[in-house]
PAKOLMAR-388484 format. One line per field, with one value per residue (C-alpha): residue in three letters; x, y, z. Coordinates in steps of 0.1 Angstrom, whole numbers, plus 5000, padded with zeros to 4 digits. Layout:
! PAKOLMAR-388484
resn = ALA	...
east = X	...
north = Y	...
up = Z	...
END
This chain:
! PAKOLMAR-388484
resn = UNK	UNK	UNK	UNK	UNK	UNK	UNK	UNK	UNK	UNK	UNK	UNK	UNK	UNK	UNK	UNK	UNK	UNK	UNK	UNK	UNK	UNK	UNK	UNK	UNK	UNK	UNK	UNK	UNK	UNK	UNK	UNK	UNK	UNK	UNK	UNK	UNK	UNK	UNK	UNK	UNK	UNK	UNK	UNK	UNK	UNK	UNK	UNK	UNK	UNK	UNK	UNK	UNK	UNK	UNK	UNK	UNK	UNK	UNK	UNK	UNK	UNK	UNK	UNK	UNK	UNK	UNK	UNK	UNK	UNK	UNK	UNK	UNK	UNK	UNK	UNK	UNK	UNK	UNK	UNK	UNK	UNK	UNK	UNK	UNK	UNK	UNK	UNK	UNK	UNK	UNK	UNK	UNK	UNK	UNK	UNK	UNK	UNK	UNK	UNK	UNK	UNK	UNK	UNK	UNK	UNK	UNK	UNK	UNK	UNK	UNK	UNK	UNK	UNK	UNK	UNK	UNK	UNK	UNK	UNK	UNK	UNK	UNK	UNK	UNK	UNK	UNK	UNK	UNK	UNK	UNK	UNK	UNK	UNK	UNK	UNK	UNK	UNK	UNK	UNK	UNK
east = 2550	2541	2507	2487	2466	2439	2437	2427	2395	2387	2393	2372	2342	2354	2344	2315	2295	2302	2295	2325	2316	2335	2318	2322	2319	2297	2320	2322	2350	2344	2348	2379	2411	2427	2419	2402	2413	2406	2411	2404	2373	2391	2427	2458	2470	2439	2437	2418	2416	2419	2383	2353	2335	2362	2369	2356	2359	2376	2382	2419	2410	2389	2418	2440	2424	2412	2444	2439	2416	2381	2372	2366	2347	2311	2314	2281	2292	2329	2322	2348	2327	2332	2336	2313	2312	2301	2298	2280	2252	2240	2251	2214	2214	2237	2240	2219	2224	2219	2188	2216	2231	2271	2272	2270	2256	2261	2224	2239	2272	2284	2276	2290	2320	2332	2321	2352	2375	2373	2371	2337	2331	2365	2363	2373	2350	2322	2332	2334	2298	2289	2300	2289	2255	2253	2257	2224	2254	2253	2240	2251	2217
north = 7452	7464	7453	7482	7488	7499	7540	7551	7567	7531	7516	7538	7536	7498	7495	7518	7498	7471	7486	7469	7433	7409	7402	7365	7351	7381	7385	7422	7439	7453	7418	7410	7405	7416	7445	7434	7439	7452	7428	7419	7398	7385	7382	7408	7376	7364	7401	7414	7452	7480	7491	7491	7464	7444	7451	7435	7436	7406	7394	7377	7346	7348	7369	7343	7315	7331	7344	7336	7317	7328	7289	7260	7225	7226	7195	7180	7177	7176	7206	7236	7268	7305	7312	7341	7375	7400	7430	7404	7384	7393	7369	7352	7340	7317	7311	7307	7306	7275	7273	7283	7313	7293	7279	7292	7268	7270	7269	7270	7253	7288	7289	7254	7257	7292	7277	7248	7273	7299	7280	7298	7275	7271	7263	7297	7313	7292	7303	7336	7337	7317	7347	7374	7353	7352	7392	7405	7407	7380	7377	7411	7432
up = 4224	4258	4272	4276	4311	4317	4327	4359	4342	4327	4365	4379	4349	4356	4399	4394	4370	4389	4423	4438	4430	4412	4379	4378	4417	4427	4458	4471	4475	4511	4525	4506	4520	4486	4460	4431	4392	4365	4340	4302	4297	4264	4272	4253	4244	4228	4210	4239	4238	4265	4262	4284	4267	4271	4313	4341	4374	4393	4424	4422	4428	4399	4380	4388	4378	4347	4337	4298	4292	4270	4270	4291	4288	4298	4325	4315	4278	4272	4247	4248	4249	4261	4292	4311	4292	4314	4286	4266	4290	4328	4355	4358	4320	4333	4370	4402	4434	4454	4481	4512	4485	4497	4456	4423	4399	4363	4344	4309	4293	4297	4330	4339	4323	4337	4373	4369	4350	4375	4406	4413	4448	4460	4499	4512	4489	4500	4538	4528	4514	4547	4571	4549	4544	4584	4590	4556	4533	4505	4480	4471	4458
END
């Protein structure tokens, strides 16, 4: 069975509601060196479907590191729970940002666990949010 994608309507319903920011790492997509995604909050291999509630928008770092997972262990607990939903919670329910803005930290298992899955402080992300930090642009509003 052939994967469906999403339609250019949905991409573009997708990026607006977003406002070009990725929905997990909050990085926007004007200082990206790479398009972001559109991608499935629960995977087609999971039996994710092609509908809004189920699309995100994603940076692809984030993409990639997601790639099909929906669960991760919560590092404080060594519990497997669900990674981020962004159709089901808002981004503050279970991050913050740390006193210089250059880290997410994960306030919930949630949180916690979608920060190690997703790589949500890799080094040139953290560099990223540095420079755009230094020129009024992070953390997006």
């Amino acid at each position: 069975m052939a994967r469906e994608k999403p339609s250019t309507e949905q991409r573009r319903q997708v990026r607006e509601r977003a406002k070009g920011i990725c929905e997990y790492c909050q990085s926007q997509e004007d200082f990206a060196t790479e398009s972001f995604s559109v991608e499935h909050i629960i995977p087609v291999a999971l039996g994710g479907k092609t509908v809004l509630e189920n699309l995100a928008l994603a940076c692809q770092g984030c993409n990639s590191h997601k790639y099909i997972k929906s669960s991760a262990i919560d590092p404080a607990d060594d519990k497997v729970v669900g990674l981020f939903h962004p159709r089901q919670s808002t981004w503050t329910e279970h991050f913050q940002w740390s006193n210089d803005f250059l880290e997410i930290i994960g306030i919930t298992s949630t949180g916690r666990a979608t920060i190690v899955a997703l790589k949500l402080n890799r080094q040139r992300l953290v560099n990223l949010r540095r420079a755009v930090y230094s020129i009024g642009e992070h953390p997006p509003k």
